[in-house]
C-alpha positions as CSV (number, residue, x, y, z in Angstrom):
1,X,8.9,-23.2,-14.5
2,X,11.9,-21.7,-12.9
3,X,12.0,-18.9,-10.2
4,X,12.5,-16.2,-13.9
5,X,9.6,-17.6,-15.5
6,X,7.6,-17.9,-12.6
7,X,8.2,-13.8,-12.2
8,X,7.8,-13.2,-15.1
9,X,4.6,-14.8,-15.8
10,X,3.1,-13.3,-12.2
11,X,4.3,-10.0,-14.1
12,X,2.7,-10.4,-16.9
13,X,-0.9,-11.6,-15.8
14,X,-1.3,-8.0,-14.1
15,X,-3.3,-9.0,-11.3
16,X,-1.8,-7.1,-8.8
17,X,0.5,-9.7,-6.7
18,X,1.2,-8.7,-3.2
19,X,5.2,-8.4,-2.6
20,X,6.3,-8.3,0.5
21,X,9.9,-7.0,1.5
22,X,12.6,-9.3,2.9
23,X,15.8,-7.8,5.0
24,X,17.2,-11.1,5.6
25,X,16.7,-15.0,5.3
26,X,14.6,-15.2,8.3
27,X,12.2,-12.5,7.2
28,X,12.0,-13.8,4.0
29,X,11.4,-17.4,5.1
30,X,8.0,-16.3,6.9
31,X,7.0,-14.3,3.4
32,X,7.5,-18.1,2.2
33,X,5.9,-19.2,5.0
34,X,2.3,-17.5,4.8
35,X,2.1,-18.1,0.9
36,X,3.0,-15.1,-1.0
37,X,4.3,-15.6,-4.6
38,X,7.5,-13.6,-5.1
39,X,9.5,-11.3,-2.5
40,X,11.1,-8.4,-2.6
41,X,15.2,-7.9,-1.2
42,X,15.0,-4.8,0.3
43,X,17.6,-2.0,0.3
44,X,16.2,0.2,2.7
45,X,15.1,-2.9,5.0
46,X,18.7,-4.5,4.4
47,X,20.5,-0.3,5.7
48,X,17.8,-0.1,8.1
49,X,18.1,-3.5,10.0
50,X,21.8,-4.4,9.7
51,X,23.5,-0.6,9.4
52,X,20.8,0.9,11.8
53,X,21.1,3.7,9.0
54,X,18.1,5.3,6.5
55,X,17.9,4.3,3.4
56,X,20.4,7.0,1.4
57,X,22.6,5.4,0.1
58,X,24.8,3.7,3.1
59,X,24.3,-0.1,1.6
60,X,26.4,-1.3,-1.5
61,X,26.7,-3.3,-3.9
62,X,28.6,-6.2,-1.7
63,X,25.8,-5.8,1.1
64,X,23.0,-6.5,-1.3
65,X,24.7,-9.2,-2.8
66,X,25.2,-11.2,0.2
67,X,21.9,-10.9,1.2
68,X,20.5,-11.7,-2.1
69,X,22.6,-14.9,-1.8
70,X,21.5,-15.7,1.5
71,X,17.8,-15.5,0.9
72,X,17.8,-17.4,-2.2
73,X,19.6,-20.3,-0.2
74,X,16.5,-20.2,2.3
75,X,13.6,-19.9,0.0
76,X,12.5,-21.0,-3.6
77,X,10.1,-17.8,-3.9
78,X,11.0,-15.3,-7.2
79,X,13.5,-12.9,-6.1
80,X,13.0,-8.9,-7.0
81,X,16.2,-7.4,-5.6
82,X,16.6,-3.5,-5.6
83,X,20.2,-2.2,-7.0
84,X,19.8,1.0,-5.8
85,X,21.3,3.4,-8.7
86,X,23.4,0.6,-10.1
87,X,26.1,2.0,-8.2
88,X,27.3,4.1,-9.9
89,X,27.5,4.8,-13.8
90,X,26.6,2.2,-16.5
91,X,29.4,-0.5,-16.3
92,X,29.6,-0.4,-12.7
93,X,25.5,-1.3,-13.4
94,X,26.7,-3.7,-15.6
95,X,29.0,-5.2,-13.5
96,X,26.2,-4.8,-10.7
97,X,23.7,-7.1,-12.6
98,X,26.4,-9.5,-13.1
99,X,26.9,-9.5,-9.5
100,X,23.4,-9.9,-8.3
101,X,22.5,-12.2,-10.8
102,X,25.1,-14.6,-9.7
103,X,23.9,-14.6,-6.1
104,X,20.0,-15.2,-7.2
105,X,18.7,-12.5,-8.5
106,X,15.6,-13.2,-10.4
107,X,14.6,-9.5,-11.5
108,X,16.8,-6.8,-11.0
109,X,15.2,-3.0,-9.8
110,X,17.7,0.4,-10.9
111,X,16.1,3.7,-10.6
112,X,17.2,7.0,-11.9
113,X,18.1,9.0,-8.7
114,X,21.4,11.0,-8.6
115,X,23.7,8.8,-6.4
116,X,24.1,9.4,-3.6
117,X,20.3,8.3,-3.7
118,X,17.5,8.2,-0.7
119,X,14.6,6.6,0.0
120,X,11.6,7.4,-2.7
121,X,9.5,8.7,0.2
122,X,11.9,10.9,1.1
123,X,12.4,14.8,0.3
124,X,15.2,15.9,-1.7
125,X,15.4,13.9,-4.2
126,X,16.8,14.6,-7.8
127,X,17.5,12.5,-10.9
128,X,19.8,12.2,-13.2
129,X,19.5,13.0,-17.2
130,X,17.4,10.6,-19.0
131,X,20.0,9.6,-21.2
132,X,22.2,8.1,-18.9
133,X,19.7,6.3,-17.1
134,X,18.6,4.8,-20.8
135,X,22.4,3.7,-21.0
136,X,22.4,2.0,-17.3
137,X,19.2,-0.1,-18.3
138,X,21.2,-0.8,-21.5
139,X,23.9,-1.9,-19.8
140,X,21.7,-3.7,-17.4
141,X,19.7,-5.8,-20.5
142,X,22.7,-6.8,-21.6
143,X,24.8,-7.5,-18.7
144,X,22.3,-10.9,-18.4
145,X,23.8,-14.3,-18.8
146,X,20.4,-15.4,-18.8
147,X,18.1,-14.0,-20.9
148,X,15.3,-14.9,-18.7
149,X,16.5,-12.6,-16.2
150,X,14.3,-9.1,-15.9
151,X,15.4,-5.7,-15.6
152,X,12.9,-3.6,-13.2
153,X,13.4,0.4,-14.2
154,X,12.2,3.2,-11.4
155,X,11.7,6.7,-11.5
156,X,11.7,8.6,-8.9
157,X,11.1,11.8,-11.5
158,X,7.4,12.5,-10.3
159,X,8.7,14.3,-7.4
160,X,11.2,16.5,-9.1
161,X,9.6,17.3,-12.9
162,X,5.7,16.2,-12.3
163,X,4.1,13.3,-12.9
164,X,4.1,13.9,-17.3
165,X,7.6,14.1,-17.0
166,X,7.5,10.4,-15.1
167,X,5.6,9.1,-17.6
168,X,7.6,10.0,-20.3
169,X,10.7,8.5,-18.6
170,X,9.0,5.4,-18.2
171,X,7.9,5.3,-21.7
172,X,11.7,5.9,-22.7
173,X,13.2,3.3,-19.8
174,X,10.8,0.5,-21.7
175,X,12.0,1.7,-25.4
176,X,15.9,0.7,-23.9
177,X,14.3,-2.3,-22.6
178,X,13.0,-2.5,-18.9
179,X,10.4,-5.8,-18.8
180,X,8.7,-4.2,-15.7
181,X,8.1,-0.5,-14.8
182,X,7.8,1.5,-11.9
183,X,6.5,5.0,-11.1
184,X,7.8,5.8,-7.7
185,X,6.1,8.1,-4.9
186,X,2.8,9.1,-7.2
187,X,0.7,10.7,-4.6
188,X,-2.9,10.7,-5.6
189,X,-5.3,8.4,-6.4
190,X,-6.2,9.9,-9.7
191,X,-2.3,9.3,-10.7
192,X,-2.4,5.7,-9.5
193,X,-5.4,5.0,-11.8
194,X,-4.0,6.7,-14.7
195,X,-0.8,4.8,-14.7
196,X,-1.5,1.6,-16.3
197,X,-3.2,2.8,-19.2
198,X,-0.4,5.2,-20.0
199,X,2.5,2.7,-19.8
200,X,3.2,-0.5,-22.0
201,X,5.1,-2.9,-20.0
202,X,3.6,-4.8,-16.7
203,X,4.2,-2.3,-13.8
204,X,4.5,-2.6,-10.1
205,X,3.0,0.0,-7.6
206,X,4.9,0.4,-4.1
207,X,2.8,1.2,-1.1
208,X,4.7,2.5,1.3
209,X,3.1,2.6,5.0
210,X,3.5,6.4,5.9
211,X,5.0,7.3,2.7
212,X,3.6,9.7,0.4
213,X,1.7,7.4,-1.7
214,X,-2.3,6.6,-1.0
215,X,-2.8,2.9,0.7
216,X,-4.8,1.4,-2.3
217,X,-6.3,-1.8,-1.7
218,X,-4.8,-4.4,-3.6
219,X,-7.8,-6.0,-5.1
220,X,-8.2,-2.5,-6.7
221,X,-4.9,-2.3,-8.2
222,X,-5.4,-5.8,-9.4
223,X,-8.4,-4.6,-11.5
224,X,-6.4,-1.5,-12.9
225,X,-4.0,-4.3,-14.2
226,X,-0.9,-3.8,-12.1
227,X,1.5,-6.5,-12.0
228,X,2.6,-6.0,-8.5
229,X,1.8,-4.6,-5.5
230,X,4.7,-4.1,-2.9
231,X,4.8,-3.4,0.8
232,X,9.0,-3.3,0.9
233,X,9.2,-3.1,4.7
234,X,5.7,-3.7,6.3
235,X,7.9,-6.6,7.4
236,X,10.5,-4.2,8.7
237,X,7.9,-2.0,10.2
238,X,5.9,-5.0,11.9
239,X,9.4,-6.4,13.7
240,X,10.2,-2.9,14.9
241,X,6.8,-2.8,16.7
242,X,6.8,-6.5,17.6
243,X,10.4,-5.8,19.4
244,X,9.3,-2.8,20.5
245,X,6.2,-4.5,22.2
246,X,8.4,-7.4,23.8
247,X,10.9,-5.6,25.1
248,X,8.8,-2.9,27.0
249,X,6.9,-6.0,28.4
250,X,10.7,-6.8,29.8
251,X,11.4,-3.7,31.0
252,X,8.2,-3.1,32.6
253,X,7.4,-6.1,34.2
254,X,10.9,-8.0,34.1
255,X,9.7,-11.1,32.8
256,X,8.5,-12.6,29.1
257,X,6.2,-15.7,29.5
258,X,5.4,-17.8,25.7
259,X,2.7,-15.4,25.1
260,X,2.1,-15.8,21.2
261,X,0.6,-12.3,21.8
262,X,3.9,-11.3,22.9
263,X,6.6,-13.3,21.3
264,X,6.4,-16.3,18.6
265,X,6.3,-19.5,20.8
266,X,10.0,-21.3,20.8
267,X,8.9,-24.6,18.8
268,X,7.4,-22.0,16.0
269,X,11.2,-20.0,15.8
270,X,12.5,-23.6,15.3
271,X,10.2,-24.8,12.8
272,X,10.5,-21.4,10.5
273,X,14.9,-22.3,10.6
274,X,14.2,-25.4,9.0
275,X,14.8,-27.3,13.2
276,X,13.0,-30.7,12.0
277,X,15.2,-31.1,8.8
278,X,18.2,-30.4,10.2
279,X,17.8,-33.0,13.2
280,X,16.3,-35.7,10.1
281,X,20.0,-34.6,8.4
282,X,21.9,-35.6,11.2
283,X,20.2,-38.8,12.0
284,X,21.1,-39.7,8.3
285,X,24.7,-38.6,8.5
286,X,25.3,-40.1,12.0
């Protein structure tokens, strides 16, 4: 199977597969690395690490694409890549898909916030009218060259109508044709159970570490029947400690030693950039 049908059958098997985020190629090369099935390009891991900005709408569309391109040159994992709000009404969506399809894009996430948009986990949200979300993920459906490709459609609704409301929006996001749905910021456990009996099409559950969801364990969610369970920047969040931890060692004690406790060891940083193949290349080329 290709990377598509490869997603789309993890999707569809609702077991709850772990999805962690990736902000660039190396990030997502040690998602690859440790064994997870799919990844997830992340827009608030992409503004975060490369704009030193929060996640409200400070990336576009030209950002994500790159990135998406990038990491699909340096792994062969499923690709879930977040368009934000589409970027603006339904044929810039269109043209969006188009875009990020082109650069590797194996599902494609739009959500239903009022642009400019914030993080999920965020206060102030608000969302736009139903209807013209229904006519971005119509736009979206059939923006795909490949029919193979999925459309991912978020609400972020829970927080500004209730969680019915959510619901319903979901229901009406998989009438216009989403393949996977997503329920964003639910915040009790009694939510997160109801969800996949209420909805039809494969759904994905984010966790967000200090966010306003409830840490499930994943096993759990698998159980409920979730399709996906994803951690968009534990990643993130783990290098920000790890640097964090490294260079207060450095500032303290004005040295760093190849503590693996400290930093990863220099042979490891080569091996995870591809060192050996590259050195095989140019004994063949020279």
């Amino acid at each position: 199977m290709n990377t598509k049908q490869q997603l789309k059958a993890l999707a569809e098997a609702r077991r709850g597969v772990l999805v962690p985020g990736a902000f660039n190629a190396l990030s997502a090369r040690v998602v690859a690395d440790l064994g997870f099935e799919a990844l997830y390009v992340t827009g608030a891991g992409v503004t975060n690490m490369w704009f030193g900005l929060p996640d409200q709408a400070f990336m576009g569309l030209t950002d994500i694409a790159d990135h998406t391109a990038r990491i699909r040159d340096a792994v062969e994992l499923p690709l879930i890549v977040d368009a934000d709000t589409g970027f603006g009404n339904a044929l810039n969506t269109y043209h969006a898909v188009r875009t990020l399809e082109r650069a590797g894009a194996d599902c494609i996430q739009l959500e239903d916030q009022v642009s400019p948009k914030r993080c999920g986990h965020f206060h102030g949200k608000d969302v736009v009218e139903t209807a013209e979300m229904v006519g971005k993920i119509r736009a979206a459906c059939d923006a795909r060259r490949d029919a193979g490709l999925l459309v991912m459609a978020r609400t972020d609704a829970a927080a500004v109508h209730g969680f019915e409301a959510a619901v319903e929006r979901a229901h009406r996001f998989a009438e216009a044709g989403a393949d996977i749905l997503f329920v964003e910021a639910v915040t009790t456990a009694e939510q997160i159970r109801a969800l996949p009996g209420l909805l039809p099409r494969p759904q994905l559950m984010n966790l967000v570490i200090g966010g306003k969801t409830p840490i499930t364990d994943a096993g759990e969610l698998a159980d409920l029947g979730y399709g996906f369970v994803l951690y968009a920047n534990a990643a993130l969040q783990g290098a920000v400690a790890g640097m964090q931890r490294a260079l207060g060692q450095l500032r303290d004690t004005r040295r760093i030693d190849e503590d693996p406790a400290v930093v990863a060891p220099f042979a490891e940083r080569q091996r995870l950039v591809g060192k050996p193949g590259w050195d095989a290349l140019e004994k063949q080329y020279g």
